[in-house]
C-alpha positions as CSV (number, residue, x, y, z in Angstrom):
1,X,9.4,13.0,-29.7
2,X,6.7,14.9,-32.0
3,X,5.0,17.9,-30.1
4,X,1.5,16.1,-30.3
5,X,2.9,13.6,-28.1
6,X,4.2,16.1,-25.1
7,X,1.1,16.1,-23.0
8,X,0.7,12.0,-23.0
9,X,4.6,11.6,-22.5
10,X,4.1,14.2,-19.3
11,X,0.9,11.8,-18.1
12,X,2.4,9.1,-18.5
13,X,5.2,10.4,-16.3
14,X,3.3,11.9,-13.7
15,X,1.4,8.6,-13.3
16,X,4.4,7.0,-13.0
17,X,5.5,9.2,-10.1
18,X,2.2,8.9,-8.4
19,X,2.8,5.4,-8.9
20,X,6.4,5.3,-7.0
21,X,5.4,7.5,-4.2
22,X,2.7,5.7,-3.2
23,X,4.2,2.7,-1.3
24,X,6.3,5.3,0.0
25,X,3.2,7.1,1.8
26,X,2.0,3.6,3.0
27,X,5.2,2.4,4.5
28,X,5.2,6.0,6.8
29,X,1.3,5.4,7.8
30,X,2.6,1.2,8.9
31,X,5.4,3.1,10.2
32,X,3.7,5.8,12.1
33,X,1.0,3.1,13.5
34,X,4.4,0.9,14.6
35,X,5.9,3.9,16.4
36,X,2.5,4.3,18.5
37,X,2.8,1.0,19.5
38,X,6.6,1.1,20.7
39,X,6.1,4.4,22.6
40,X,3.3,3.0,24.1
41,X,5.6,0.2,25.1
42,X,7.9,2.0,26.0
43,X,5.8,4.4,28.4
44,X,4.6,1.1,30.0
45,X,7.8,0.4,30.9
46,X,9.1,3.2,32.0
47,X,5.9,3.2,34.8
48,X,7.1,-0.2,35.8
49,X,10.7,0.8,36.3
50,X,9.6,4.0,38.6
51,X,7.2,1.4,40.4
52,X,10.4,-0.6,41.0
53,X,12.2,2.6,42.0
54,X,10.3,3.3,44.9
55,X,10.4,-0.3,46.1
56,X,6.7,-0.7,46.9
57,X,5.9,-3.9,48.1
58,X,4.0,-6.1,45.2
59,X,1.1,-6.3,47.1
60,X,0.4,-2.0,47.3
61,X,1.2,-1.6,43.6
62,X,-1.8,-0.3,42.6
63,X,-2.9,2.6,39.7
64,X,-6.3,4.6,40.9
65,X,-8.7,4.4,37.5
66,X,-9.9,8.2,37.3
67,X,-13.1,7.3,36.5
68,X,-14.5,4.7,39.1
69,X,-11.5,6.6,41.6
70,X,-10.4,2.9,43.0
71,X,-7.0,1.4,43.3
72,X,-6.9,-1.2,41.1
73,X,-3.6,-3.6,39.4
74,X,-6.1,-4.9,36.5
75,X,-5.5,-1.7,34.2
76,X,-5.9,-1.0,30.9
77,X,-4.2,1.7,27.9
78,X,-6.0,2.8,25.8
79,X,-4.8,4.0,21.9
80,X,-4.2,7.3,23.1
81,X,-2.6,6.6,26.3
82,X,-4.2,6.7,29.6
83,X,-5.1,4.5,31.8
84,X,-8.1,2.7,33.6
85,X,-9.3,-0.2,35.3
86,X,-10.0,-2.4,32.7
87,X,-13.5,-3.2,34.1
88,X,-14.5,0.6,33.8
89,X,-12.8,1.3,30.4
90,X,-14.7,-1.9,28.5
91,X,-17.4,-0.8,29.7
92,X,-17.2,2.4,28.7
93,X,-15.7,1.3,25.3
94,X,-18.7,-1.5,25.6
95,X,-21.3,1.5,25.8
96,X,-19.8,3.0,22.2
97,X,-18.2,6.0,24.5
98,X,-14.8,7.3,23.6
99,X,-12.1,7.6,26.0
100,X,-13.1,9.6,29.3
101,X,-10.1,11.4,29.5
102,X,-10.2,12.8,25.9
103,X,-12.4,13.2,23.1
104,X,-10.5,10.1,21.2
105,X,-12.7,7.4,20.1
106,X,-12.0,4.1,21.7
107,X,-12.6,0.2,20.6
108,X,-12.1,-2.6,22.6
109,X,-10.0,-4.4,20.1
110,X,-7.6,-1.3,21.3
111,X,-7.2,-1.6,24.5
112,X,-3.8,-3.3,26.1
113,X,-3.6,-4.8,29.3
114,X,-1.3,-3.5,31.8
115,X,0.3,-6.2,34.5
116,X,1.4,-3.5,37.3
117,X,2.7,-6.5,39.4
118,X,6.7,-6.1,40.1
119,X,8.3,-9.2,40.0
């Protein structure tokens, strides 16, 4: 290789790096997003296991929403993990409002539905 030709031969092969990692960086931020979602799985879970722990009877299974402070077994999750009665969080998310509970944004599209009934 001539000496003129160093600085495009090095170009070419950082593009061709660049190139390489970057459906390495996209594959963590799909795999990073997936990982939310099975933790927040997972944490759901787990709450239903300790509800069926302590042998409450179906009927008294209930989650208090923190912001309207009633008992309630139609709950929601938000992205960032906490939970409300899904009346009060859609609105909330309705009104443009992020989560009450943190300064996260929220959507409705993100919300997930929580069946607190033990079977």
């Amino acid at each position: 290789m001539r000496a003129d030709g160093w600085g495009d031969e090095l170009a070419r092969q950082q593009q061709e790096e660049e190139n390489r990692e970057q459906p390495v960086a996209l594959e963590k931020v799909e795999e990073q997003a997936l990982m939310s979602r099975v933790e927040l799985d997972i944490a759901i879970l787990n709450l239903k296991k300790r509800l069926q722990r302590q042998s409450i009877p179906k009927a008294t299974v209930k989650q208090t929403c923190p912001v309207c402070l009633c008992p309630s077994s139609k709950m929601s999750v938000t992205k960032c993990g906490h939970v409300f009665c899904s009346s009060c969080i859609r609105q909330t998310f309705e009104k443009s409002q992020g989560c009450p509970s943190c300064p996260k944004p929220g959507h409705l599209d993100q919300l997930r539905k929580i069946n607190l009934h033990i079977h």
